[in-house]
Backbone as CSV, one residue per row, in Angstrom:
resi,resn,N_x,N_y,N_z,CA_x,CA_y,CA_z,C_x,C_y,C_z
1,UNK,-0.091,15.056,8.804,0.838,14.219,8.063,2.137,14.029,8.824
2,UNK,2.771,15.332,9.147,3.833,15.410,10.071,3.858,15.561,11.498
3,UNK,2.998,15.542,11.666,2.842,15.890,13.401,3.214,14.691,14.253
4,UNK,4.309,14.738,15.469,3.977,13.606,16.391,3.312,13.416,17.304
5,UNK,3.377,12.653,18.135,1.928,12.342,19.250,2.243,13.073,20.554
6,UNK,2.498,13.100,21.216,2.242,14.366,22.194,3.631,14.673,22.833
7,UNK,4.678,14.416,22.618,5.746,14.826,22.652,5.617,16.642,22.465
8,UNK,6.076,17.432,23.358,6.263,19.132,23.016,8.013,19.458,22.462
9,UNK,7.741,19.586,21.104,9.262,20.420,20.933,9.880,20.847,21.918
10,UNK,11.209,21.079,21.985,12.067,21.827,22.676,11.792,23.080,22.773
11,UNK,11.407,23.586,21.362,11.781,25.671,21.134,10.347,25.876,22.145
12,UNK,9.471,24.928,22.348,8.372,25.318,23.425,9.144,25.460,25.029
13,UNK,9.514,24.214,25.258,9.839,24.122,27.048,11.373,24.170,27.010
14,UNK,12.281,24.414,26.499,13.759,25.138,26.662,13.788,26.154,25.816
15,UNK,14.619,27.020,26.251,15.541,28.227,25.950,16.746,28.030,25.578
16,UNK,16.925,28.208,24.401,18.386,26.900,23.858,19.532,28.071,24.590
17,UNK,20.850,27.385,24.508,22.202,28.452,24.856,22.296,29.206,24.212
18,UNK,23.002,30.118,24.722,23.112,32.020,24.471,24.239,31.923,23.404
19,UNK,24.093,32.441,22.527,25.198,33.034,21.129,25.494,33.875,21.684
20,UNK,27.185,34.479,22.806,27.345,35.586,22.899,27.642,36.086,21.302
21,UNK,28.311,35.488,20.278,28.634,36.325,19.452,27.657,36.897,18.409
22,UNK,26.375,36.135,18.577,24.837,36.353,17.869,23.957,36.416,18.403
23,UNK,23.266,36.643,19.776,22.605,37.013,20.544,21.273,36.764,20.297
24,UNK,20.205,36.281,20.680,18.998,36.783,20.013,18.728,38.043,20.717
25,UNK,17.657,38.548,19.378,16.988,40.044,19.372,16.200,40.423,18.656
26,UNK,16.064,41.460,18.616,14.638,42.314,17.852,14.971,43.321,17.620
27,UNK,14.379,43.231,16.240,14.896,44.850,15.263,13.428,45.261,15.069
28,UNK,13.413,46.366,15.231,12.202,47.301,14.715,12.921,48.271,13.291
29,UNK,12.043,48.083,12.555,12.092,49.124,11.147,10.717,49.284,10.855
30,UNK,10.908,49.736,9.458,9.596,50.162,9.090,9.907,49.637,7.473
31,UNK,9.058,49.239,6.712,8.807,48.447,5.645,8.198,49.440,4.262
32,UNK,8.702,49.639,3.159,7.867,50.574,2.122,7.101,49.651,1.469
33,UNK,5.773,50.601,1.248,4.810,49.837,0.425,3.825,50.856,0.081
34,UNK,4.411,51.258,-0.985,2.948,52.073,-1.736,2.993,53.645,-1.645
35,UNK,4.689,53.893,-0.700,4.139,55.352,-0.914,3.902,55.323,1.301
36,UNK,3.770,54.675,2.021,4.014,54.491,3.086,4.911,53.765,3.504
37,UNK,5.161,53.456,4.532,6.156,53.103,5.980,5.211,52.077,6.744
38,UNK,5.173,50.909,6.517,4.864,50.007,7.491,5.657,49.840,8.409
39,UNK,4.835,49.816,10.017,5.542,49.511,11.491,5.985,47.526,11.081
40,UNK,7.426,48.003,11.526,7.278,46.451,11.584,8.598,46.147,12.626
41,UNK,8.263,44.985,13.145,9.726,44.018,13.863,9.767,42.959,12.945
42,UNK,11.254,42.324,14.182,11.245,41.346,13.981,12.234,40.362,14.776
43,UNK,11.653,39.187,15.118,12.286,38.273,16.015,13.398,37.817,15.939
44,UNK,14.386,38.138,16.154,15.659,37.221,14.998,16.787,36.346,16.300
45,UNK,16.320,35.115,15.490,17.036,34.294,16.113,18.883,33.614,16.362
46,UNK,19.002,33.817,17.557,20.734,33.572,17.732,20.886,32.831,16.693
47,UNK,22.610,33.295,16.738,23.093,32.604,15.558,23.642,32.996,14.608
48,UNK,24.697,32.759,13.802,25.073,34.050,12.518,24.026,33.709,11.181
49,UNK,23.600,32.812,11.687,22.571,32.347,10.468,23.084,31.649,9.008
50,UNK,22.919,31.828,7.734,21.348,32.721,7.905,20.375,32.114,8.509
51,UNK,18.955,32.667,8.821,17.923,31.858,9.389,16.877,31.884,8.167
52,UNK,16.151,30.583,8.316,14.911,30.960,7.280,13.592,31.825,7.909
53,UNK,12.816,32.345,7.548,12.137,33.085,7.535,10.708,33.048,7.743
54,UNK,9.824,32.976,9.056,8.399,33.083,8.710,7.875,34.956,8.958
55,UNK,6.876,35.178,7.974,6.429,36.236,8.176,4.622,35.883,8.606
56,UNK,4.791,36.315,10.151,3.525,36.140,10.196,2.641,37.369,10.401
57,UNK,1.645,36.635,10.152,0.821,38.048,9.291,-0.551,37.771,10.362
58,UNK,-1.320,38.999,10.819,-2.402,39.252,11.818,-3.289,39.377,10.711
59,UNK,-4.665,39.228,11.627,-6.009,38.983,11.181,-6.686,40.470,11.330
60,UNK,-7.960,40.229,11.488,-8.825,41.311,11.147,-9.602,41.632,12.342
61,UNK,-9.135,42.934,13.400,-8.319,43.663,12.607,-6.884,43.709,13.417
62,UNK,-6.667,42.654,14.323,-5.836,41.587,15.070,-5.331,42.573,16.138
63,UNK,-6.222,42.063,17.058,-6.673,41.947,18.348,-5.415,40.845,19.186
64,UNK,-5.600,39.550,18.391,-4.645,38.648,18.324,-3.415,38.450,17.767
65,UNK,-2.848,39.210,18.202,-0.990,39.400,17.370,-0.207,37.417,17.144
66,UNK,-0.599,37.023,18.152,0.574,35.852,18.150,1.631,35.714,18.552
67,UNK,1.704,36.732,18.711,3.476,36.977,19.369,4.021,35.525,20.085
68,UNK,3.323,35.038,20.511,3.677,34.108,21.627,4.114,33.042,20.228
69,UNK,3.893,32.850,19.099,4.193,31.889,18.102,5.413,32.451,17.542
70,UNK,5.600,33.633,17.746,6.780,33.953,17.079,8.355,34.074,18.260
71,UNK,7.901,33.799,19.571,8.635,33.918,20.373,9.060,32.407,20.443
72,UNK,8.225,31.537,20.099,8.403,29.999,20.326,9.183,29.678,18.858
73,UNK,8.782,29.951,17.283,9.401,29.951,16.481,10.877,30.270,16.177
74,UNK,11.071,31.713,17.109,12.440,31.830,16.995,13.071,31.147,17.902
75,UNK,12.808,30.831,18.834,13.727,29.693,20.104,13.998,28.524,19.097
76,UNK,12.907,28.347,17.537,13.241,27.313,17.137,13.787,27.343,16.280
77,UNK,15.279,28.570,15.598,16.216,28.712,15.064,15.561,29.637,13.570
78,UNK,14.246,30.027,14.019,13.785,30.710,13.120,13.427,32.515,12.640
79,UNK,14.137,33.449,11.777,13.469,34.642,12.257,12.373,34.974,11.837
80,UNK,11.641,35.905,12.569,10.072,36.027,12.519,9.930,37.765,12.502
81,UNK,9.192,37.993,11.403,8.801,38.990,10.992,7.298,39.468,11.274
82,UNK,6.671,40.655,12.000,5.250,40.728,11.800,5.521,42.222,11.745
83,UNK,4.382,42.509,10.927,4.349,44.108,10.663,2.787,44.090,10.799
84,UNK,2.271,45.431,10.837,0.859,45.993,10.353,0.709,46.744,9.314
85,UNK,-0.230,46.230,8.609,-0.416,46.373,7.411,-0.834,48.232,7.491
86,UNK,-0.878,48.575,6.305,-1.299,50.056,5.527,-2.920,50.703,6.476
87,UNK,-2.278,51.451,7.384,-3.942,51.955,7.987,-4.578,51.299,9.263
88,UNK,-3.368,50.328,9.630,-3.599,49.613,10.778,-2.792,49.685,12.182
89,UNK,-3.317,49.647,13.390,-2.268,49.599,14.520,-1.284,50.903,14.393
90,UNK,-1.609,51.774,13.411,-0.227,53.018,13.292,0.066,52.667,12.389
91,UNK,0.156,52.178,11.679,1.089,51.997,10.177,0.054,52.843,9.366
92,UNK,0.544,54.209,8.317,0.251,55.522,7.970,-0.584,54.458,6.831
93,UNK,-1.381,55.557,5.837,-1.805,55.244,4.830,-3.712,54.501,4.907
94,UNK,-4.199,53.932,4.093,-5.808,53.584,4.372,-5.568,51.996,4.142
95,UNK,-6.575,51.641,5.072,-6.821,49.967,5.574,-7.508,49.554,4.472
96,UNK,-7.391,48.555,3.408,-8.034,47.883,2.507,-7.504,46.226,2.632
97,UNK,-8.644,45.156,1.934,-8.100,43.783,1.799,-6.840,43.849,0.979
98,UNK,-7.251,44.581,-0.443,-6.181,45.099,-1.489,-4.798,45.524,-1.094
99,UNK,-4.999,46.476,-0.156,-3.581,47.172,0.223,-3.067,45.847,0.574
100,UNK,-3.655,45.011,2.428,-2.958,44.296,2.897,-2.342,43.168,2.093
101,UNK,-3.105,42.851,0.674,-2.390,41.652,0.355,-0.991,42.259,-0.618
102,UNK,-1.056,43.881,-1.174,0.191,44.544,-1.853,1.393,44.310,0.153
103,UNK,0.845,45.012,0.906,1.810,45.306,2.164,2.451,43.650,2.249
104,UNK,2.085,42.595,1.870,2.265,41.423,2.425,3.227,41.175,1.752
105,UNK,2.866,41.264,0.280,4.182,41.484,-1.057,5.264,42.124,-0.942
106,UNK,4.934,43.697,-0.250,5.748,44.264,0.106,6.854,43.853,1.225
107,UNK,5.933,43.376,2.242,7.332,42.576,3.440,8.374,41.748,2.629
108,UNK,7.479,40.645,1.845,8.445,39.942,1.477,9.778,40.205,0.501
109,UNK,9.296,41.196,-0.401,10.400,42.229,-0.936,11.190,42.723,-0.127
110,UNK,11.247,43.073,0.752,12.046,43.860,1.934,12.970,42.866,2.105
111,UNK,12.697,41.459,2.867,13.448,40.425,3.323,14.005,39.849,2.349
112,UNK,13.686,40.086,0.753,14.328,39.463,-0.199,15.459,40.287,-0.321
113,UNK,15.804,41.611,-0.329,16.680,42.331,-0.075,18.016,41.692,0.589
114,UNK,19.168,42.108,-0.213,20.449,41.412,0.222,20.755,42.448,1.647
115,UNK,20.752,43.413,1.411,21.125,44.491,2.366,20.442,43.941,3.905
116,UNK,18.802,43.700,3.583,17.982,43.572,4.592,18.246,42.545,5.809
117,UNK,18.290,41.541,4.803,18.384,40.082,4.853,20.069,40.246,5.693
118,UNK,21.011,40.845,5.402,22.690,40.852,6.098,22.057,41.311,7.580
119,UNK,20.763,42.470,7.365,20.840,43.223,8.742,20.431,41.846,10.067
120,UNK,19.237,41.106,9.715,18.392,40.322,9.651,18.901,38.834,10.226
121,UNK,20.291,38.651,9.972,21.052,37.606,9.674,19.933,36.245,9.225
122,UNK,19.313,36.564,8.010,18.293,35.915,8.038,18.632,35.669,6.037
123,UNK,17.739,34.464,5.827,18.176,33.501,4.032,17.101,34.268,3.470
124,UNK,16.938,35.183,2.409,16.816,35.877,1.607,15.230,34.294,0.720
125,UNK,15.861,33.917,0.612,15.392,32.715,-0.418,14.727,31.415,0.496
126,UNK,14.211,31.556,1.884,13.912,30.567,2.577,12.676,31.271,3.046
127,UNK,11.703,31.887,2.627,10.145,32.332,3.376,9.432,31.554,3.260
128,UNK,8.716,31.573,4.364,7.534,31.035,4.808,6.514,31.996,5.364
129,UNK,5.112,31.824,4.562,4.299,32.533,5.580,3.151,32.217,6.351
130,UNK,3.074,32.417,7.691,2.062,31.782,8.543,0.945,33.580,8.501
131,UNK,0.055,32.604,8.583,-1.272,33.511,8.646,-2.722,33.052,9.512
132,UNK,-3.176,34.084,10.463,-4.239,33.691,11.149,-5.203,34.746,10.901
133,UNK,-6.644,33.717,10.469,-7.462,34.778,10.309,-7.530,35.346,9.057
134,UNK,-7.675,36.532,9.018,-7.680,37.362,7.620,-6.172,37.503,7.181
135,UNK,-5.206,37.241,8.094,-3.817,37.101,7.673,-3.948,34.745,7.110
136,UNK,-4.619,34.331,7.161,-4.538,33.332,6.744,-5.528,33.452,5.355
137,UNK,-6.467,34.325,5.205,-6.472,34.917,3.722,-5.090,35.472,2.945
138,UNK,-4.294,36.207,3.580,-3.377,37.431,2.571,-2.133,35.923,2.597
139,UNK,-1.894,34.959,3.453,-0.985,34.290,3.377,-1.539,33.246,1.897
140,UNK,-2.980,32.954,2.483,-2.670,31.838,0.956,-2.714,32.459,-0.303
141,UNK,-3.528,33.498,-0.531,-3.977,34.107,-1.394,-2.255,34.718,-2.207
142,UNK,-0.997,35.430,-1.567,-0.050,35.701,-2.023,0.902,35.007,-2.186
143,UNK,0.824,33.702,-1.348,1.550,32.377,-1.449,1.488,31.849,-2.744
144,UNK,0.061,32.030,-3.367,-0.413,31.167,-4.092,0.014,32.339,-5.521
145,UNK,0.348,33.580,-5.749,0.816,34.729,-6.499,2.288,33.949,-6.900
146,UNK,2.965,34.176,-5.339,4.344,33.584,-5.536,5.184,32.529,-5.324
147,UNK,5.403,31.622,-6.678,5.868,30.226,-6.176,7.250,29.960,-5.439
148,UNK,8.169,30.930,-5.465,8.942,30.932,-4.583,8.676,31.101,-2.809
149,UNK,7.864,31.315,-2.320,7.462,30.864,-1.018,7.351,29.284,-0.774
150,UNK,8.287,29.294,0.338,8.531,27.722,0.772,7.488,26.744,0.839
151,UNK,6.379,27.831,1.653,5.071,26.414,2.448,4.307,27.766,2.723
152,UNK,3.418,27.603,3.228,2.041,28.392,3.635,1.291,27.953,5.258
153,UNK,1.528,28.695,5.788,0.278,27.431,7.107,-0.807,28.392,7.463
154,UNK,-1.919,28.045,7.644,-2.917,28.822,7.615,-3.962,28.446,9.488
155,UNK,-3.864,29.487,10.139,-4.616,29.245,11.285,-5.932,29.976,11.082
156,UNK,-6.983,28.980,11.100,-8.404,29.630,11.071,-8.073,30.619,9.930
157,UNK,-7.722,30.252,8.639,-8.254,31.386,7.688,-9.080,31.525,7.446
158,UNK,-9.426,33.031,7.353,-10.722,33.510,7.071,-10.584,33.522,5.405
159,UNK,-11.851,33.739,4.581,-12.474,33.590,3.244,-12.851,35.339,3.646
160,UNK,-12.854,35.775,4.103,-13.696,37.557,4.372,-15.142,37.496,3.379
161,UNK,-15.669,36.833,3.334,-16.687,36.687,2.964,-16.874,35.804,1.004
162,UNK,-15.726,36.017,0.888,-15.543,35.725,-0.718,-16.541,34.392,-1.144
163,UNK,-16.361,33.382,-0.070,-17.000,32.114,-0.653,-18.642,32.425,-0.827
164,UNK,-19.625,33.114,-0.172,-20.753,33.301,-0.261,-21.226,34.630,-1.400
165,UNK,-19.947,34.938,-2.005,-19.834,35.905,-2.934,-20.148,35.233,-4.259
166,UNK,-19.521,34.067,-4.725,-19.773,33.080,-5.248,-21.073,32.999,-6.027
167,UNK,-22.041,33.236,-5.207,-23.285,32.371,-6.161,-23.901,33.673,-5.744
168,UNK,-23.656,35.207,-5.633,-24.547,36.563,-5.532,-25.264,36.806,-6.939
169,UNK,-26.650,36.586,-7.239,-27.105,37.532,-7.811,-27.704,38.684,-8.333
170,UNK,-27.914,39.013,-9.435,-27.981,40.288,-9.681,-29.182,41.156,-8.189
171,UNK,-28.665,41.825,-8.386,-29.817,41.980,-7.760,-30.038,42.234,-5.697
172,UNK,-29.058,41.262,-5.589,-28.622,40.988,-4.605,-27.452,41.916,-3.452
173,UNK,-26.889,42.165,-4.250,-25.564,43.108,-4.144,-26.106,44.156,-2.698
174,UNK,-27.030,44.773,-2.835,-27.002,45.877,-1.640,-27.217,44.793,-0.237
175,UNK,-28.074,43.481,0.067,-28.327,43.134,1.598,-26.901,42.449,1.384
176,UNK,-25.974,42.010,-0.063,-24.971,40.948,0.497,-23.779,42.113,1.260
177,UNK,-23.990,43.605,0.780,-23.197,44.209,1.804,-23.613,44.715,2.763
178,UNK,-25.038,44.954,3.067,-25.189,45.432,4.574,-25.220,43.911,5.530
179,UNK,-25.379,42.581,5.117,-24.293,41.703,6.110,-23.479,41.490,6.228
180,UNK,-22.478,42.047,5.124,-20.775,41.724,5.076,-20.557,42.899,5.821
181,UNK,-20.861,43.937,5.715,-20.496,44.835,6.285,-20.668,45.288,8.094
182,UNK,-21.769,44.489,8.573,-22.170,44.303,9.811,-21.051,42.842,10.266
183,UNK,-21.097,42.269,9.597,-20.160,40.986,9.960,-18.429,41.794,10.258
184,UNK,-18.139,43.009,9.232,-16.787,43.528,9.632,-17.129,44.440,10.799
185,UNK,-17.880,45.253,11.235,-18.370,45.662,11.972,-18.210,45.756,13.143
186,UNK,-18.743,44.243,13.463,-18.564,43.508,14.597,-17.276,42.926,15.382
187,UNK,-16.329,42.741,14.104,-15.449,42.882,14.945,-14.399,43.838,15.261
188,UNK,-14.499,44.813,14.635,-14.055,46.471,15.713,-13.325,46.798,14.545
189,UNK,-13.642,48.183,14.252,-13.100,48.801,13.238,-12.004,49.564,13.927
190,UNK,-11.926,49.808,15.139,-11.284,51.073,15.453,-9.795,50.958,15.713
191,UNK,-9.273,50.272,15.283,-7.814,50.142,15.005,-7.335,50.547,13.300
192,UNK,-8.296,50.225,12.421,-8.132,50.767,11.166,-8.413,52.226,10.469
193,UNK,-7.664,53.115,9.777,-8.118,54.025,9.172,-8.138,53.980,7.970
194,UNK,-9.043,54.880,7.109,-9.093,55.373,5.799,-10.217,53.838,4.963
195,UNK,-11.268,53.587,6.199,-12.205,52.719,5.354,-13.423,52.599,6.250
196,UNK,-13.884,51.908,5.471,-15.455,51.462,6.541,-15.928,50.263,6.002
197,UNK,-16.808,49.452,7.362,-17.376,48.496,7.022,-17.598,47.932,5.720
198,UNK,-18.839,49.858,4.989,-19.215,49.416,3.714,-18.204,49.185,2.749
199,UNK,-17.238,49.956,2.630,-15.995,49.986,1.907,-15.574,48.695,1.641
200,UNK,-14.802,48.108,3.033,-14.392,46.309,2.823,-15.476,45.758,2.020
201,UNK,-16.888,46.350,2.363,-17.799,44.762,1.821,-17.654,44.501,0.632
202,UNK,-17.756,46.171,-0.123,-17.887,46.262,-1.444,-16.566,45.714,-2.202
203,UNK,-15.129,45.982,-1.420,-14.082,45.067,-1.920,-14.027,43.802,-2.306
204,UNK,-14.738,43.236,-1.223,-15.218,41.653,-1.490,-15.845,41.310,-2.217
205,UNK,-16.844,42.148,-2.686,-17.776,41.749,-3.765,-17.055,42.061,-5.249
206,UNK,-16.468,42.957,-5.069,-15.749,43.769,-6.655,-14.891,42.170,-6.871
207,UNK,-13.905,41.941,-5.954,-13.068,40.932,-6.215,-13.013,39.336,-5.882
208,UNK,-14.350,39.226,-6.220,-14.811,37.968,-5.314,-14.144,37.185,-6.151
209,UNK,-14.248,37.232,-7.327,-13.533,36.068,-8.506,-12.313,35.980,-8.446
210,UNK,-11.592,37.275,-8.260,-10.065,36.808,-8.155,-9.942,36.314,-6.759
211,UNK,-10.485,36.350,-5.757,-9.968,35.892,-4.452,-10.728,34.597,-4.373
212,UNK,-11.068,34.213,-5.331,-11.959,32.836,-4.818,-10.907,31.917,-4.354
213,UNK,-11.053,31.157,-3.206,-10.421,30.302,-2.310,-9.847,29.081,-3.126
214,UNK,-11.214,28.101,-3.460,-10.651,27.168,-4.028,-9.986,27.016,-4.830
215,UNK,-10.064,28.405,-5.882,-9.161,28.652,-7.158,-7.838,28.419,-7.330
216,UNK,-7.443,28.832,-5.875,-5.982,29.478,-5.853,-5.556,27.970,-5.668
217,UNK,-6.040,26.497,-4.757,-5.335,25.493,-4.821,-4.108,24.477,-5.837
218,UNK,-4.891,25.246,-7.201,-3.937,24.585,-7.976,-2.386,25.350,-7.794
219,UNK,-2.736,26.476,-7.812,-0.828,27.305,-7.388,0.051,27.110,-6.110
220,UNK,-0.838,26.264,-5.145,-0.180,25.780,-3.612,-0.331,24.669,-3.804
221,UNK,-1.099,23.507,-4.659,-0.668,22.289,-4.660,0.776,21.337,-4.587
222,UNK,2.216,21.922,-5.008,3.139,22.059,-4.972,4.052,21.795,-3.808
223,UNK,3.431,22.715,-2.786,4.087,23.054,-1.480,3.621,22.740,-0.212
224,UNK,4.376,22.198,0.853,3.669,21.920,2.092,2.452,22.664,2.477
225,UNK,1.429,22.442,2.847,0.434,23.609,3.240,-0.033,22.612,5.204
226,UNK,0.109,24.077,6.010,-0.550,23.672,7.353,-1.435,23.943,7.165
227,UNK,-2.676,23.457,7.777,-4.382,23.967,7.560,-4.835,23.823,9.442
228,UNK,-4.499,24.920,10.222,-5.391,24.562,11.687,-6.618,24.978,11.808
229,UNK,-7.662,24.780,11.877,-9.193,24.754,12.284,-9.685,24.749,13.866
230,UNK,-10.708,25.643,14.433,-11.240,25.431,15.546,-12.659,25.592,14.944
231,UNK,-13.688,25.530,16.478,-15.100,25.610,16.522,-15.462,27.070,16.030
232,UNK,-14.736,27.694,15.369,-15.206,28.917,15.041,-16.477,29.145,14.212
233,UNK,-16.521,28.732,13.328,-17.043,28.577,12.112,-16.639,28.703,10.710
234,UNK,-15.047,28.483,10.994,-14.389,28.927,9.410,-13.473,27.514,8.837
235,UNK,-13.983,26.127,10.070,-13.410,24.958,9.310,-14.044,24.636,7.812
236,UNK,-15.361,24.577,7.626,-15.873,24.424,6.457,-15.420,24.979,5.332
237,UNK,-15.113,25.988,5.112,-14.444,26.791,3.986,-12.961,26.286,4.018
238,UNK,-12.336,26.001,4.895,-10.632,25.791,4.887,-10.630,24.081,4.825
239,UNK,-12.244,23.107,4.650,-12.026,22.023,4.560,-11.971,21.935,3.003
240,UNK,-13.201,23.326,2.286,-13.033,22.639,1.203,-11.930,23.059,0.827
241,UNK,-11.299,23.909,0.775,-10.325,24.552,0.354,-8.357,23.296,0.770
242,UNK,-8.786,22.422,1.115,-8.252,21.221,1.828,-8.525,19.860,0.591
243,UNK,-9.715,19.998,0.272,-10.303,19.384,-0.864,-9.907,19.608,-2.217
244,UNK,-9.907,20.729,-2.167,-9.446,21.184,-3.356,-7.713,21.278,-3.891
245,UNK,-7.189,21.542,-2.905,-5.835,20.645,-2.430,-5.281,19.611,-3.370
246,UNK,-6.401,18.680,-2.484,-6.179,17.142,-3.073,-6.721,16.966,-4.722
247,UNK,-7.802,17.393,-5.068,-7.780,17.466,-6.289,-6.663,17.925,-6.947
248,UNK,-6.586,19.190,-6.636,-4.721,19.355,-7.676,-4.027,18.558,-7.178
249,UNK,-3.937,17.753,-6.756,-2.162,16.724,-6.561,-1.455,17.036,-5.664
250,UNK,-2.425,17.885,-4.748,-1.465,17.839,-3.488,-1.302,16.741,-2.324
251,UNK,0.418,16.553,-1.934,0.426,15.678,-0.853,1.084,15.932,0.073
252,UNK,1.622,17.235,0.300,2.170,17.584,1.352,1.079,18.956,2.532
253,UNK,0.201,17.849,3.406,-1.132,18.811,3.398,-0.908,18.241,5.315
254,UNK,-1.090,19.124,5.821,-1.003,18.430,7.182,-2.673,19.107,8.243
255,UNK,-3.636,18.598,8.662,-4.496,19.378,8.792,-4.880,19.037,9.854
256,UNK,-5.160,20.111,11.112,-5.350,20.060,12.612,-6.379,20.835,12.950
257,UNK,-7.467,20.318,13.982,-8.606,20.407,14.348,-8.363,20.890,15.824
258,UNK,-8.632,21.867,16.212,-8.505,22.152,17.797,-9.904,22.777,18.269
259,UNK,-10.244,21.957,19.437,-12.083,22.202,19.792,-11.306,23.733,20.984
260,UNK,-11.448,25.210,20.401,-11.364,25.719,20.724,-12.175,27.114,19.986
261,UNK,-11.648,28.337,20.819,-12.158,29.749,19.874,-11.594,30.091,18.680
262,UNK,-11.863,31.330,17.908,-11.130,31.790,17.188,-9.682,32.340,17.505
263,UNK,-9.122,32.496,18.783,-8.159,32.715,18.883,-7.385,31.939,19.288
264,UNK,-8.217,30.490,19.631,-7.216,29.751,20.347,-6.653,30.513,22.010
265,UNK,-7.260,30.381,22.828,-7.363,30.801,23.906,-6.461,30.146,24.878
266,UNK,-7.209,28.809,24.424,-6.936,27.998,26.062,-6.057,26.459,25.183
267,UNK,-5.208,27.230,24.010,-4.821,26.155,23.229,-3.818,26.495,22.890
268,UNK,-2.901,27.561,23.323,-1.900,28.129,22.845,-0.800,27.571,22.597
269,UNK,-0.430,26.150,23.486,1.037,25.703,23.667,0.230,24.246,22.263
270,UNK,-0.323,24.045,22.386,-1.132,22.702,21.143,-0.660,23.542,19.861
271,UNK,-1.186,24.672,19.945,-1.306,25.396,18.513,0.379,25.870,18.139
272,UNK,1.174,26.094,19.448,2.661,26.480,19.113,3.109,25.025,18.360
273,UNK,2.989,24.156,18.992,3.322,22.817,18.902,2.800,22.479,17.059
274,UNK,1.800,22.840,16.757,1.474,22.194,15.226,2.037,23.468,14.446
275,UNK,2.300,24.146,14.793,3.695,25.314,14.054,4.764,24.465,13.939
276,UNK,5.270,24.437,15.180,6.559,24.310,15.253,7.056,22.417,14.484
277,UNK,6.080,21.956,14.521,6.369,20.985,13.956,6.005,20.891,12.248
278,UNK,5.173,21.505,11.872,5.400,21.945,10.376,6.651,22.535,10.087
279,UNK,7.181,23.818,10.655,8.093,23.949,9.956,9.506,23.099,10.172
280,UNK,9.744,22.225,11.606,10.472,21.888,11.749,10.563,20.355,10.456
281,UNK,9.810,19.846,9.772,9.343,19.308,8.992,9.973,19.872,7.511
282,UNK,9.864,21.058,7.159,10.613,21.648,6.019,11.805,21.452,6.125
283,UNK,12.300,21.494,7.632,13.823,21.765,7.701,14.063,20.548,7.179
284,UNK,13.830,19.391,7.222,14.133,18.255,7.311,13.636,17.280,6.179
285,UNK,12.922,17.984,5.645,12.299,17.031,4.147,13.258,17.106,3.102
């Protein structure tokens, strides 16, 4: 909807001038949620601010940080928050879908904080959250909890299996988790503690109804939503979920197709570029 034609933002190919009196930098803290200490930074951009806010959130069990989106975001007057969730990368406590979408709640409580937000030089009341992957599950899914979140953009969100949860019957339940559970499996547990394969599957299945995808469209119909897609295999679910969109009355929907991997490999400065122009788009609507 908003995107222009091949023009590259600035916050990509310049390094704007130096704030001696606001510097950019990076704060490391740690985030409460539940009774733990989430590891977290954060990018914070020159300037006395305030700045608005994306919190971007890693996938499963993210291999792929992004960093490089949050280094381009803040060049683009934005601060950027990423933490690891409960049981992940070092952050204390046990790895669940559940926890990560409470830890996600939890960041944003933190930054809603007046105290936080002064440290931060960052707007209390201006979040946004970008999510890739299984962090493009916990982004729409809590976006869609809280209507005070600005916009949502979602890279390759994953469904963690929820949409084929859908039509399970009776009966069914033990092979739909020894493939959900081989499907988490596969892509490497060993950054997470305090779960297993079988564990996640059975999460998915317990809560398939509340996490159903399309459901949640009517509570983000409202708000800008980014939708990026590659050859992965997870455009179909984020098309219908795009569909469903438009049925609720949404018109602020911007949706990008990149013939690449799940991580976006060999697409990195394309994929900074349909960031940076969504949110630069909020600034300005």
């Amino acid at each position: 909807m908003y995107l222009r034609a091949q023009q590259l933002p600035a916050a990509i190919t310049t390094d704007p001038a130096s704030d001696k009196a606001f510097p950019a930098s990076m704060a490391t803290f740690q985030i409460p949620s539940h009774g733990s200490m989430l590891n977290a930074l954060a990018y914070v951009a020159e300037g006395a601010g305030p700045h608005p806010v994306v919190i971007l959130l890693h996938g499963f069990p993210g291999n792929e940080k992004n960093l490089d989106l949050a280094q381009a975001i803040r060049r683009d007057g934005w601060d950027v928050v990423y933490f690891d969730y409960r049981g992940s990368w070092g952050s204390p406590g046990n790895f669940s879908f559940t926890h990560s979408i409470e830890d996600t709640q939890a960041a944003i409580a933190y930054l809603r904080d007046a105290t936080n937000a002064k440290k931060l030089h960052s707007d209390p009341a201006y979040i946004v959250l970008v999510g890739h992957s299984m962090g493009g599950f916990l982004a729409r899914y809590v976006g869609a909890q809280d209507p005070a979140i600005k916009a949502v953009g979602l890279i390759s969100a994953a469904d963690m299996g929820v949409d084929k949860m859908q039509s399970l019957k009776p009966g069914q339940e033990k092979t739909a988790v020894t493939a959900l559970a081989a499907s988490f499996a596969s892509s490497g547990m060993a950054p997470l503690a305090g779960c297993t394969s079988e564990s996640l599957a059975r999460e998915v299945i317990a809560n398939a109804a509340t996490w159903n995808v399309p459901a949640l469209a009517s509570k983000l119909a409202t708000r800008p939503m980014l939708v990026i897609t590659s050859d992965d295999g997870l455009a179909p679910s984020n098309d219908a979920f795009v569909a469903a969109l438009h049925k609720a009355g949404a018109t602020e929907i911007t949706t990008v197709h990149m013939t690449t991997d799940h991580s976006y490999s060999d697409q990195r400065i394309a994929l900074e570029k349909a960031v940076l122009e969504a949110l630069e788009y909020l600034q300005h609507k």
